[in-house]
C-alpha positions as MATLAB code, in Angstrom:
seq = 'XXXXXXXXXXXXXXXXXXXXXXXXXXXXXXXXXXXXXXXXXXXXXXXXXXXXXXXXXXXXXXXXXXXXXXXXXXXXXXXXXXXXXXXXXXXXXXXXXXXXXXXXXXXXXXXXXXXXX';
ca = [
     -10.782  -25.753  149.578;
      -7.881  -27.582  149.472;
      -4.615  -26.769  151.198;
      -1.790  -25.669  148.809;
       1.967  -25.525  148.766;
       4.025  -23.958  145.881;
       7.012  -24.850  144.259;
       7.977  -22.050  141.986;
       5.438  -23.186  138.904;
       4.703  -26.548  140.366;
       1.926  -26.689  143.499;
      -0.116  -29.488  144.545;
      -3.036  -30.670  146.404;
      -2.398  -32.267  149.931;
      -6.202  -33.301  150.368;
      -6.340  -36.756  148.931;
      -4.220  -39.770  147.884;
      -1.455  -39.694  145.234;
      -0.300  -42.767  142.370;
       2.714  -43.726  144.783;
       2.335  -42.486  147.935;
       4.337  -44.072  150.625;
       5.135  -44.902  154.184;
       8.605  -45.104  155.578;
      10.459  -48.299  155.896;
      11.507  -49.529  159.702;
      15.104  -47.248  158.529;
      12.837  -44.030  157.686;
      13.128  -44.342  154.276;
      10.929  -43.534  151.889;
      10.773  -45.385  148.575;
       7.927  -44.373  145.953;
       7.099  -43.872  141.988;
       5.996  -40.525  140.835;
       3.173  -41.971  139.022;
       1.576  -38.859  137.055;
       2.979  -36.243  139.822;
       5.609  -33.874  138.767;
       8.858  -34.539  140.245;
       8.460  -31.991  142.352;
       5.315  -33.059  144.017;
       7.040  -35.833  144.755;
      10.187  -34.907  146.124;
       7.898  -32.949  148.735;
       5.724  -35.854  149.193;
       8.483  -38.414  149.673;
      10.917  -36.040  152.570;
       7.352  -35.136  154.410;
       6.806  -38.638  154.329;
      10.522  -39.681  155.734;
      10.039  -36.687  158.001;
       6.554  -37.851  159.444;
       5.211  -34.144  158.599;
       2.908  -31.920  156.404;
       4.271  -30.974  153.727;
       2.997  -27.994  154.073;
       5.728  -27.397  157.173;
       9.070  -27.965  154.708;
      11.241  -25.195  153.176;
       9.937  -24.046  149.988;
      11.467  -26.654  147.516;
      12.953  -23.560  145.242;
      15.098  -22.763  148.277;
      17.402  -25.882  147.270;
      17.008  -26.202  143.652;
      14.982  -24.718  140.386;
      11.670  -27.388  140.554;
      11.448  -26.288  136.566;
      15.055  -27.585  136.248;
      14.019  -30.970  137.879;
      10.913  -31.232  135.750;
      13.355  -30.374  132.178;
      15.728  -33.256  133.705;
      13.468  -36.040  134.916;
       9.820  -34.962  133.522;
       7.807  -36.381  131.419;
       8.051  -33.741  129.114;
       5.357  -32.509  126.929;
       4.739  -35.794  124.621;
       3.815  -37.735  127.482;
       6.435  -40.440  128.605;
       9.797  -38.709  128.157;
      12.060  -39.629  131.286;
      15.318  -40.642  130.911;
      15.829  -44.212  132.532;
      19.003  -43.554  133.134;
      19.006  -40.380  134.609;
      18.911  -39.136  138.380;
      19.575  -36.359  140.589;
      20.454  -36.666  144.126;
      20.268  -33.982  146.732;
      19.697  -33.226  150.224;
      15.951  -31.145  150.800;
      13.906  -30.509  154.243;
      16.695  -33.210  155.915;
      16.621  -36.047  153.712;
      19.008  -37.355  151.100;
      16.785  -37.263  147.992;
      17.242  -39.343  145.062;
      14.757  -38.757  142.166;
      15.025  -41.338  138.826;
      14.229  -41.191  135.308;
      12.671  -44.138  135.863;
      10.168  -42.296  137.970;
      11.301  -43.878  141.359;
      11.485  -40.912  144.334;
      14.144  -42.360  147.335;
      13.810  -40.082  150.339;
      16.289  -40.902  153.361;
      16.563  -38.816  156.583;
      20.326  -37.513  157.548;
      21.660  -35.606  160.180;
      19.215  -34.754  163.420;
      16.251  -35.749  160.782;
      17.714  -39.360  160.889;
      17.474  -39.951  164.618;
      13.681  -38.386  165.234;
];
């Protein structure tokens, strides 16, 4: 069986590839799509990614903000493609500035002690 992390309502899979998973850049950044993940999933996926760890080894995501509050704002919402172009949330999580769009684009940059590993 797969290994699981939870988000509140929102867990995911970590035992096979994802529409938008990333590597960081040469800065540490990492710059992905959500593709059908929830924002959640990849908010995780993106600062383990900038981190160079599991995602399993991160905070619990509900320690920084409400993950059903992120899905309401930047989701797709129940009809199928209901983001908000426009919108986005930024927010530090597990030592990365996080930017999540509602143009599904996940920006996850390493600060602080995170920044120089």
């Amino acid at each position: 069986m797969a290994d699981r992390n939870t988000t509140g309502d929102a867990s995911f899979r970590t035992d096979g590839p994802h529409d938008g998973a990333a590597e960081p850049d040469a800065d540490g950044v990492v710059r992905t799509r959500m593709g059908d993940r929830s924002p959640s999933v990849a908010v995780i996926e993106a600062a383990a990614a900038a981190r160079g760890t599991d995602p399993l080894d991160l905070a619990p995501l509900h320690a920084t903000l409400d993950p059903d509050a992120l899905e309401r704002l930047l989701g797709r919402g129940e009809g199928g493609d209901g983001r908000a172009p426009r919108t986005h949330a930024t927010f530090e999580f597990a030592g990365c500035l996080v930017c999540v769009a509602g143009d599904g684009t996940v920006r996850a940059e390493p600060v602080g002690d995170a920044a120089s590993r």
